[in-house]
N, C-alpha and C positions, 0 to 999 in steps of 0.2 A: 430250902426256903431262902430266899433270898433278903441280903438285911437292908433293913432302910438308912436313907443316908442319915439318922439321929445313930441311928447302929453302928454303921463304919466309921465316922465321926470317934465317936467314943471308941470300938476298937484299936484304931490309928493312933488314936492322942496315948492311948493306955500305954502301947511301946515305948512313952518317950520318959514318962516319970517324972523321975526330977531332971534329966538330963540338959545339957543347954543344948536348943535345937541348932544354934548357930556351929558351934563344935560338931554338932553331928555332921552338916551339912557338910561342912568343908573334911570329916573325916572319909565319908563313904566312897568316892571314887578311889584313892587308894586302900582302901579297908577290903574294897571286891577285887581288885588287884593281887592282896597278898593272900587272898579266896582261891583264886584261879589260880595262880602262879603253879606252874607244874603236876596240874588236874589234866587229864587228856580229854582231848576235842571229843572223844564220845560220850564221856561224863556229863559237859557241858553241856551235852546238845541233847542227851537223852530224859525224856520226861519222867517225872518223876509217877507220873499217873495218869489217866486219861487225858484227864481233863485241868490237868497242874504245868505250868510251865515250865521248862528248863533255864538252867542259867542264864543259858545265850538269849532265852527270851526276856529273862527278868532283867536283864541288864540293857535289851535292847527297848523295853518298856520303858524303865531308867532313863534312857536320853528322849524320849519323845515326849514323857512327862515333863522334863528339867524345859524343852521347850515349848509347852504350854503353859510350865508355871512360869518362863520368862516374861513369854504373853502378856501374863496375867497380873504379874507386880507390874509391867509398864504403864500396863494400862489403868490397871487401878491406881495407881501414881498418876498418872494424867487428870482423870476424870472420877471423881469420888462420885460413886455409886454404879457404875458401868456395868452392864448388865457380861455375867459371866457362863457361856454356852457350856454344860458339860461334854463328854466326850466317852465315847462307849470303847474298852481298852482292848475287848474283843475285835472290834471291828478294827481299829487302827492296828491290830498285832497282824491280822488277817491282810491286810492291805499293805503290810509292810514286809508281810513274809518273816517276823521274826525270827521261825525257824530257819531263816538260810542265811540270815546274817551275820557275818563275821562278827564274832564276841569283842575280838579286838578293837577294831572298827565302831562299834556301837560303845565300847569303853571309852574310846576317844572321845567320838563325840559327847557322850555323858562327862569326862571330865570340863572339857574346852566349855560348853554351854552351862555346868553346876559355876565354872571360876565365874565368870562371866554375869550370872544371875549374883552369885555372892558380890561380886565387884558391885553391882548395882546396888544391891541391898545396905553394902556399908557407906555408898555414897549420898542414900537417900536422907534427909531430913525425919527425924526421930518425931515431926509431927506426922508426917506423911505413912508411916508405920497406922496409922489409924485409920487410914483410907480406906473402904471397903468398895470390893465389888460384890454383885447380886447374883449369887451362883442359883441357876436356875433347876438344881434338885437340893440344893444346902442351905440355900437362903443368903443371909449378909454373913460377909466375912471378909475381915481386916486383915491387910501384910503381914501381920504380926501373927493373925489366925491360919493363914494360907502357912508361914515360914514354920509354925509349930505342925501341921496336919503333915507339912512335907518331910520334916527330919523325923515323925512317927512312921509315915512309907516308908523311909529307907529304915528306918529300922526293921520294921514288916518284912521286908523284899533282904535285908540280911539274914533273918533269921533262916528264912527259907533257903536261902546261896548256902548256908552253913550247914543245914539237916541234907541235903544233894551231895555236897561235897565231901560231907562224913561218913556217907554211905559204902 
């Protein structure tokens, strides 16, 4: 069955605890680094289960997310209340070939694009942190909410790098 967004919502947030999301953010592109470091390319690349992705994919999810949530604090930073389009991660893994994408490659760009959002985020005005956009399956949610939902994914998407890699 599949969960509703009140579901994954809560799921997501649960990862984070008491953690600071910010800390997290800036920790996870080197954190999956020293994950892979000296793991062979068939580890990475091979699924963990049908229907479960491999590292090379969960990392290449990682930067196509980091650039939708770039999207997403701009925009919401521009325009308070901006209607925000979800995005099916099936379809974008499908269209991007995840599985043939260099791990490396896709690590890059997930670090270059996380600094990037980070740089943004610490240059924003701590009113503008309340800016919401209007995600069109989650409803209103603020920078603040977006920056917490994202450092619970990378927590999520670590857990999983780290049950693959222990195997």
């Amino acid at each position: 069955m599949k969960e509703s967004p009140e579901q994954y919502t809560a799921r997501i947030l649960s990862n984070l605890d008491k953690k600071d999301p910010l800390k997290v953010l800036r920790s996870t592109p080197k954190r999956i680094e020293r994950m892979i470091n000296g793991i062979s390319r068939s580890v990475l690349v091979k699924r963990p289960a049908p229907k479960r992705w491999s590292v090379a994919e969960i990392v290449a999810h990682l930067a196509e997310t980091e650039l939708v949530l770039g999207w997403r604090y701009r925009s919401i930073a521009e325009k308070n209340g901006v209607p925000l389009q979800p995005f099916d991660q099936d379809v974008w893994a499908a269209n991007t070939q995840y599985g043939a994408c260099g791990i490396l490659d896709m690590l890059e760009l997930f670090t270059v694009l996380r600094k990037a959002n980070l740089n943004f985020l610490a240059s924003l005005p701590k009113k503008k942190w309340s800016n919401f956009g209007l995600h069109q399956e989650r409803g209103k949610e603020t920078i603040r909410h977006i920056v917490h939902l994202e450092a619970g994914h990378d927590l999520n998407h670590m857990k999983q790098i780290e049950a693959i890699v222990r195997k």
